[in-house]
C-alpha positions as CSV (number, residue, x, y, z in Angstrom):
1,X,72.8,135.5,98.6
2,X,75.5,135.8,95.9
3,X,75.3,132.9,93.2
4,X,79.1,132.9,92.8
5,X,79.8,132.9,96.3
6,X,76.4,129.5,96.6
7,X,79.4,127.9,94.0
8,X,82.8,128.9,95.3
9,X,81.8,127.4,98.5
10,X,79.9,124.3,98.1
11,X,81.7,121.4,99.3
12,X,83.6,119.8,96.5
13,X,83.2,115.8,96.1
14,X,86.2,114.2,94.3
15,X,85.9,110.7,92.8
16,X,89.2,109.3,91.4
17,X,89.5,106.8,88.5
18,X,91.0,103.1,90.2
19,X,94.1,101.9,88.6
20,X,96.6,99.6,89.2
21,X,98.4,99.8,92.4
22,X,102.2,100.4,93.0
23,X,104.1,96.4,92.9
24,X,106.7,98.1,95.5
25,X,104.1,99.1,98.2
26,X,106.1,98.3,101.5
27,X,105.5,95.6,103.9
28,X,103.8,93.1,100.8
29,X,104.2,91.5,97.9
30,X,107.9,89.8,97.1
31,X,110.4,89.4,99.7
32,X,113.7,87.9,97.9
33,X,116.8,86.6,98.6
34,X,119.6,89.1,97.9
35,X,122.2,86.1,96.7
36,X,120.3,84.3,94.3
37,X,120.3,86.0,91.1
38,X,119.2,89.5,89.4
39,X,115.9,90.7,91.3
40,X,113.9,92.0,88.1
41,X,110.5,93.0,89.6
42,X,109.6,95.9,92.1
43,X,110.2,94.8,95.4
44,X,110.3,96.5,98.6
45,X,111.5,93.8,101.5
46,X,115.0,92.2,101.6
47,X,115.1,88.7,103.1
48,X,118.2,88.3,105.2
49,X,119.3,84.4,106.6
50,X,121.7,84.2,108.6
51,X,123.5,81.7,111.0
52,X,124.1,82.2,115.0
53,X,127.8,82.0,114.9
54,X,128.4,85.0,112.7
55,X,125.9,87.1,115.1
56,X,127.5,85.8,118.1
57,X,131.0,84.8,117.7
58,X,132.3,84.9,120.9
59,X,129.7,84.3,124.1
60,X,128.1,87.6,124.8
61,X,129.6,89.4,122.1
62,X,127.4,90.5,118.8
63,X,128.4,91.6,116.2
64,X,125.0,92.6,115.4
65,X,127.2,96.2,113.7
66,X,129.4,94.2,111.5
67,X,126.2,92.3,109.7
68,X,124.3,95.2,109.2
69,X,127.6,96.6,107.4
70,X,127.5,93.1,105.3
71,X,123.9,91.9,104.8
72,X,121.9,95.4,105.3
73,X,123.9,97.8,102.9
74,X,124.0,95.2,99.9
75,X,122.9,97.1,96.9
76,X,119.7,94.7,96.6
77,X,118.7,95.8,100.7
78,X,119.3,100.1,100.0
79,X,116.0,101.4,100.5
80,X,114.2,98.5,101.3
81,X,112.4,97.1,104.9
82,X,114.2,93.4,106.4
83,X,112.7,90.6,106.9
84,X,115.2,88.1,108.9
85,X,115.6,84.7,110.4
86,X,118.5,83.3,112.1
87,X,119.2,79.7,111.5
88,X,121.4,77.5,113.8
89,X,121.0,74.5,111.5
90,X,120.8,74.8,107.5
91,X,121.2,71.4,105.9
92,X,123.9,71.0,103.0
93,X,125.9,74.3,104.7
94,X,128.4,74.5,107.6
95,X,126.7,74.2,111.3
96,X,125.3,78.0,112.6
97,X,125.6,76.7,116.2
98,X,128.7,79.0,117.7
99,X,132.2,77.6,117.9
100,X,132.1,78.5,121.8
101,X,128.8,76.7,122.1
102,X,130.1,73.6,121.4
103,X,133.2,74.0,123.0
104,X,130.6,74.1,125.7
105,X,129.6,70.4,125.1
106,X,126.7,71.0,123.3
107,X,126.2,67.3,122.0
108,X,125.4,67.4,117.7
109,X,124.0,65.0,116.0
110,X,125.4,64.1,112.2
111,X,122.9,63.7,110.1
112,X,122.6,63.2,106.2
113,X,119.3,63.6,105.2
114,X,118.8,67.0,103.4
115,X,122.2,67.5,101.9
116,X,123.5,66.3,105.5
117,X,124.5,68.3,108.4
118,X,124.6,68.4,111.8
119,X,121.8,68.9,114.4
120,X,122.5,70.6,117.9
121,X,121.2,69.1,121.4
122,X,118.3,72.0,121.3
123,X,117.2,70.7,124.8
124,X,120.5,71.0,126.2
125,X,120.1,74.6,128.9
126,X,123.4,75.9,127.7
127,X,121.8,75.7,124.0
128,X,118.2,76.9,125.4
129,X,119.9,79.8,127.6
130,X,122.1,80.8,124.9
131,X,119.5,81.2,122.8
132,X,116.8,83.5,125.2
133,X,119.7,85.6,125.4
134,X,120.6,86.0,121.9
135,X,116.6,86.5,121.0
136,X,117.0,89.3,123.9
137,X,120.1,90.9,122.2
138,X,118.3,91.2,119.3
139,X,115.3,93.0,120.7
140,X,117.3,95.2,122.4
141,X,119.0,96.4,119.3
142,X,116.3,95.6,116.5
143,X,112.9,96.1,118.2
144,X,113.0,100.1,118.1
145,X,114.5,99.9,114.6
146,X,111.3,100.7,112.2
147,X,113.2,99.1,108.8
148,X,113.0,95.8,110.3
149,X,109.3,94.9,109.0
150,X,109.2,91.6,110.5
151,X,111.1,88.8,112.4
152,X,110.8,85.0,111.7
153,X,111.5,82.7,114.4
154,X,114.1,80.8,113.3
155,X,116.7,79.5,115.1
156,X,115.0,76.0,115.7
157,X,115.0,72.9,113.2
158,X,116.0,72.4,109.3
159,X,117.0,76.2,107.7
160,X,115.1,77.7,111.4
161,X,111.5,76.0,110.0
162,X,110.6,74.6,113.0
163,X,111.0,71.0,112.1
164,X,114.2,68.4,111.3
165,X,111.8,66.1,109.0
166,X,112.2,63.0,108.5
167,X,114.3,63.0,111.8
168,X,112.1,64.4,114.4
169,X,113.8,63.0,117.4
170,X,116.1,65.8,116.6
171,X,113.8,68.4,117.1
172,X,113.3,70.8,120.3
173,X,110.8,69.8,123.1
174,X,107.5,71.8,123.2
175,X,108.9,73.3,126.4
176,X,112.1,74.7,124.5
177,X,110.0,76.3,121.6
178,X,107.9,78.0,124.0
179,X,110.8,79.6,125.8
180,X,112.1,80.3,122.2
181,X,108.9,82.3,121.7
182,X,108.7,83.8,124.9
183,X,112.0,85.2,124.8
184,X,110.9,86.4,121.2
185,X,108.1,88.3,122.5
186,X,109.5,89.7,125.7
187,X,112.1,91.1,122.7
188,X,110.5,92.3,119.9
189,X,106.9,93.8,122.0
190,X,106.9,96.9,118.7
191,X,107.9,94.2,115.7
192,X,105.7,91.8,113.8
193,X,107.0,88.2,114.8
194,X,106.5,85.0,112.5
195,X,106.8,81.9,113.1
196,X,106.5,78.6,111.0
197,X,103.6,76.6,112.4
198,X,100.4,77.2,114.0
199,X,100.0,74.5,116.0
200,X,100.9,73.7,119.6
201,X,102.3,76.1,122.0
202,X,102.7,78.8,119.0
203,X,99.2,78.2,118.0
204,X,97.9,79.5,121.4
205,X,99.8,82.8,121.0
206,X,97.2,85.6,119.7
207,X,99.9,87.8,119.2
208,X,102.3,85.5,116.9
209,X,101.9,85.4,113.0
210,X,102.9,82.5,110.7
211,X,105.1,81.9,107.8
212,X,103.9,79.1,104.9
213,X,107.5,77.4,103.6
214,X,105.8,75.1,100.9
215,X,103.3,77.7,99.5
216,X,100.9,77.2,97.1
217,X,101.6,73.7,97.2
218,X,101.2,72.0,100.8
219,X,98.7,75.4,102.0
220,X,95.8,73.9,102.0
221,X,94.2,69.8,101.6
222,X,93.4,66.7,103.6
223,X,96.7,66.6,105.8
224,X,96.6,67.4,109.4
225,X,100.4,68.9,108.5
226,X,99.0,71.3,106.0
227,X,99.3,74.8,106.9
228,X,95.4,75.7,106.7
229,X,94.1,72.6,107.6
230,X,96.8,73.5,111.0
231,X,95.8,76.8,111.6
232,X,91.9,75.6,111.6
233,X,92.4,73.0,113.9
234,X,94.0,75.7,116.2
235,X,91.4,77.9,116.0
236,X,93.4,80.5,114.3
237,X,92.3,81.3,110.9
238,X,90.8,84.2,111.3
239,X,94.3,85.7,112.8
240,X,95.0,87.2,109.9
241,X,92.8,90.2,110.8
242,X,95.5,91.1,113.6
243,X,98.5,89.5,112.7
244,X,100.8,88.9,109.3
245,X,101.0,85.7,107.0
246,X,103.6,85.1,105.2
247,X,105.1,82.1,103.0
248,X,107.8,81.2,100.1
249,X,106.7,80.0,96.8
250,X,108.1,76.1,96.7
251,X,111.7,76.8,94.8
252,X,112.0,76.3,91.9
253,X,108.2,76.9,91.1
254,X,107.4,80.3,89.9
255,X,106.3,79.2,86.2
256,X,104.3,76.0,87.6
257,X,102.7,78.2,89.4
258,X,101.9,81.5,87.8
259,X,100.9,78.9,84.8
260,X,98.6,75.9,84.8
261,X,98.2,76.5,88.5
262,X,97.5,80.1,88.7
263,X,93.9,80.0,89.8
264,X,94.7,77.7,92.6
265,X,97.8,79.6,93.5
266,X,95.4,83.0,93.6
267,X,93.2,81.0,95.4
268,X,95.2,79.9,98.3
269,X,96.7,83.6,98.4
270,X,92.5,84.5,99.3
271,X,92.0,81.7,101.7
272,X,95.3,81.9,103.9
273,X,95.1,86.0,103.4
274,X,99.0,86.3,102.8
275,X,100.4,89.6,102.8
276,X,104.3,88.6,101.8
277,X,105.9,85.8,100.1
278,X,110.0,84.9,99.9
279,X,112.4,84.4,100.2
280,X,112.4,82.4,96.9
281,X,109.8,84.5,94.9
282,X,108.8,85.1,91.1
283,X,110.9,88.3,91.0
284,X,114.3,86.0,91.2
285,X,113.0,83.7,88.7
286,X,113.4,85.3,85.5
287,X,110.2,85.2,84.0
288,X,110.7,85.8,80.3
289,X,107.1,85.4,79.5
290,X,105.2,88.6,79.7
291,X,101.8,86.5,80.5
292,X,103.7,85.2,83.2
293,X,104.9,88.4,84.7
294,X,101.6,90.0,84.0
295,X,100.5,87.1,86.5
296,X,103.3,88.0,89.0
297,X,102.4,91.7,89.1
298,X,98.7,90.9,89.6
299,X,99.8,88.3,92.5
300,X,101.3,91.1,94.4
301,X,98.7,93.4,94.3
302,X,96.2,90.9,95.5
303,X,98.6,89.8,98.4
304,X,98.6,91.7,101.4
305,X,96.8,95.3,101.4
306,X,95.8,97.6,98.5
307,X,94.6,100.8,99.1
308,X,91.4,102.5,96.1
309,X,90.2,105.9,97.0
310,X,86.7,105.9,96.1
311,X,85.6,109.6,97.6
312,X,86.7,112.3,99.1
313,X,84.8,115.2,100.4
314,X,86.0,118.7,101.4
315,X,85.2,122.5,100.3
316,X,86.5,124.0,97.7
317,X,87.9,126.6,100.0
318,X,88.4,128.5,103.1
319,X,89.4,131.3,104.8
320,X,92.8,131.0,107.1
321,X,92.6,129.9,110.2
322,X,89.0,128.2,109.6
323,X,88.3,124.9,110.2
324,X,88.2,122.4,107.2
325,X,86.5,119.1,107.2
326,X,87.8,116.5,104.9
327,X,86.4,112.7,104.6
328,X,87.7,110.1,102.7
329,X,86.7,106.9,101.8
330,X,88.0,104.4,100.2
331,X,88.6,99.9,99.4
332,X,90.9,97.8,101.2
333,X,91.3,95.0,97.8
334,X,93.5,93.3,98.9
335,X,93.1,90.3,101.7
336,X,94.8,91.6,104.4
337,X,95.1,94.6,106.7
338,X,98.6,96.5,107.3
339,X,100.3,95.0,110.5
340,X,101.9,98.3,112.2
341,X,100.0,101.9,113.0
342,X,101.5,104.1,110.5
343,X,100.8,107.6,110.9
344,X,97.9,108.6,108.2
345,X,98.5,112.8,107.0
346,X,96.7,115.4,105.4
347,X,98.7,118.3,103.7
348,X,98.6,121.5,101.9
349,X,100.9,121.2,98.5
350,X,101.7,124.8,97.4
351,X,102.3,126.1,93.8
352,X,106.1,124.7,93.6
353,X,104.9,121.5,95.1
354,X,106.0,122.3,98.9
355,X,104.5,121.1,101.8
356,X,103.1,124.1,103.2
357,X,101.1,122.6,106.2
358,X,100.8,119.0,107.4
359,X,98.6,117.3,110.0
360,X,98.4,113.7,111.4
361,X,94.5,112.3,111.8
362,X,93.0,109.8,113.7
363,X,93.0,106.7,111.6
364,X,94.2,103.5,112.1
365,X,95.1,101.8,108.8
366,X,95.6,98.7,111.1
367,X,91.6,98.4,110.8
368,X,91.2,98.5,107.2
369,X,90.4,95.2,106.4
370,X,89.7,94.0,103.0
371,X,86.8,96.4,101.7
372,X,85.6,99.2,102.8
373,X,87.3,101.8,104.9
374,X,86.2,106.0,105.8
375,X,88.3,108.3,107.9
376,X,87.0,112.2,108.4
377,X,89.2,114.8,109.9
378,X,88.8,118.3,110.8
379,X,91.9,120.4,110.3
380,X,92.6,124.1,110.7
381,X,94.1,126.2,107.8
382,X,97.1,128.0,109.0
383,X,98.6,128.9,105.8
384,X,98.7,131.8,103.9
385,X,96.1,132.7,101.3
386,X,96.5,131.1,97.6
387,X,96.1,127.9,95.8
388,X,97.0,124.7,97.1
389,X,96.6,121.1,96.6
390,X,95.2,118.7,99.3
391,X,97.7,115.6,99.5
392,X,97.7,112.6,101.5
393,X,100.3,110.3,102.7
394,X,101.0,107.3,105.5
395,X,103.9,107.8,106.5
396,X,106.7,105.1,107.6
397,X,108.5,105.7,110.2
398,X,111.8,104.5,109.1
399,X,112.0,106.9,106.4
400,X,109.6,109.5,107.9
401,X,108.1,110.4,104.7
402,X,104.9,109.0,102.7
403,X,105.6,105.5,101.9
404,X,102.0,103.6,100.2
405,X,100.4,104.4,97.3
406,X,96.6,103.8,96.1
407,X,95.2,102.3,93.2
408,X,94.2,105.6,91.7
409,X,95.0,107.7,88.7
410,X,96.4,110.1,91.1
411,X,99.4,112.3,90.6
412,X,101.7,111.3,93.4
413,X,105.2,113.9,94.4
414,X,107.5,112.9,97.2
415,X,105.6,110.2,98.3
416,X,102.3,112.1,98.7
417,X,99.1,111.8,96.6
418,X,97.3,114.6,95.3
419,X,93.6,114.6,95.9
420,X,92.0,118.1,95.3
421,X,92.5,121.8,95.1
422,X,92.0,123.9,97.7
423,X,91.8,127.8,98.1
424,X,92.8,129.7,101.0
425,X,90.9,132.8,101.3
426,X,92.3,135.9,103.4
């Protein structure tokens, strides 16, 4: 046997160096309002409220077209995934219940708690059957649309939270959220759906995730209220391995807690395994302390996924139309999994940095939980002979190019990650 030929062969085993991960990975970290300031961090979610009336303004009519136009094309939204909630009552701002609603006789209730406002009958059937077919409207035109990276459900209570504290006679019936979240899931079967509490009727629903509004703060401790102290009491917090978490920072809060209270805001991102937080987030607070922003950047890469290589095996060549097995494996370190079954690909890079060749392997990043994750995958070279470079990429289907990076020094192009050269032998 030929020494040179024992070498050129033998199965390469690649090792990269961790590093930092990307702070604009999508479907984590910061999740801002787009009407609240600059946004002077890497973000890659836009937060979108808005009220009923301007979605429906006439019964049966959405102008679904003529918000996107508004809200979805803002300079702060190009690029980026939506995260919405619709609201039908946001205290201290004009009513979201429609006009023709109330021409309906939909009684509302004055309140002034809050900034004031006024709360709508949410019990009425005209208010309950308007809304299942609003929520079906909306899946029929936002559940195939892969930039919508999750829906929050909204609609009922103070700013669509799910409560109308300290008046809770005002709030729904447990029999009018649960159509609420019916209709949602009948609507949105291929979106990530939120809602705010995990108790009751929603904290029954395996396939529903949860938003915390008063994070770090009222997350966890003694109260039955409290958002962990909720989800254990329904038996729900290990949902996070299957469905997303989400939250906004208390307003206002960002130096309290990326100060003094770091350690217990870090904390409570590890025990309620939060993937997202906004829409009031560090990155519209205007941290001028570089400690503090340090802080922020670290938050983001904890929250949600983050993707190290840690190995990757494959030979060092091979001749065309062979067979090449390729393993990698790798560290979820973040503390939660990714929520939708983006395609994972292999490709050949060539000399100007085309993709010569691509293929789509069997792995579900859905599964990666925090630590260790290994995919293999045996592709067949069909390029011509030369040098390439092996790259990697999970693809989003909104864009339909390679979307996450890893916490590698890797060289990334076009989305992609390089991994390893490869030779393709006549």
């Amino acid at each position: 046997m030929i020494p040179g030929l024992l070498l050129l062969t033998a199965p390469q085993i690649v090792r990269p160096a961790p590093a930092p991960g990307p702070l604009d990975n999508p479907l984590k970290g910061w999740c801002s309002y787009l009407d609240a300031g600059p946004i002077d961090q890497p973000y890659a979610m836009a937060f979108l409220y808005v009220p009923w009336k301007e979605l429906e303004p006439e019964r049966g009519r959405y102008a679904f077209e003529r918000w996107e136009k508004k809200a979805w094309s803002h300079p702060g939204a190009k690029g980026k995934h939506i995260v919405f909630r619709i609201y039908a009552d946001y205290p201290s701002k004009p009513s979201g219940v429609p006009d023709w609603l109330r021409k309906e006789g939909v009684k509302m209730t004055r309140y002034t708690e809050e900034g004031g406002g006024e709360s709508p009958d949410y019990n009425d059937p005209r208010m309950v059957e308007g809304m299942e077919r609003l929520i079906a409207a909306l899946g029929k035109r936002y559940n195939p649309n892969p930039r919508v990276a999750f829906v929050q459900f909204g609609l009922l209570g103070f700013w669509g939270e799910w409560h109308t504290y300290p008046r809770p006679e005002l709030f729904a019936s447990e029999a009018t959220a649960a159509r609420v979240l019916d209709a949602a899931r009948r609507a949105f079967p291929d979106r990530r759906v939120m809602t705010r509490y995990p108790s009751g009727y929603a904290g029954r629903q395996s396939w529903l995730g949860f938003f915390d509004d008063y994070f770090p703060e009222d997350t966890e401790g003694e109260e039955d209220w409290q958002f962990l102290p909720r989800l254990r009491a329904s038996k729900r917090e290990n949902a996070w391995k299957t469905v997303p978490f989400g939250g906004e920072m208390v307003p206002g809060g960002a130096k309290r807690f990326l100060g003094d209270g770091f350690a217990t805001t870090m904390k409570r991102v590890e025990e309620g395994h939060f993937s997202w937080l906004g829409p009031y987030t560090p990155a519209i607070a205007g941290l001028p302390d570089p400690a503090l922003r340090a802080r922020s950047g670290s938050m983001v890469r904890r929250l949600g996924y983050e993707y190290r290589l840690d190995e990757i095996r494959l030979p060092r060549e091979g001749g065309k139309g062979s067979a090449m097995e390729v393993e990698v494996r790798g560290t979820n370190q973040g503390v939660a999994p990714f929520y939708y079954a983006w395609p994972v690909e292999l490709a050949l890079s060539d000399a100007q940095g085309r993709i010569a060749q691509r293929w789509t392997v069997k792995a579900d990043i859905q599964t990666w939980l925090p630590g260790p994750f290994r995919f293999a995958s045996r592709v067949r070279l069909g390029v011509k002979p030369g040098s390439y470079r092996l790259m990697l990429g999970i693809r989003d289907p909104w864009t339909g190019k390679p979307a996450i990076g890893f916490a590698n020094a890797l060289p990334r192009r076009g989305g992609w990650t390089q991994l390893a050269p490869v030779r393709v032998r006549p």
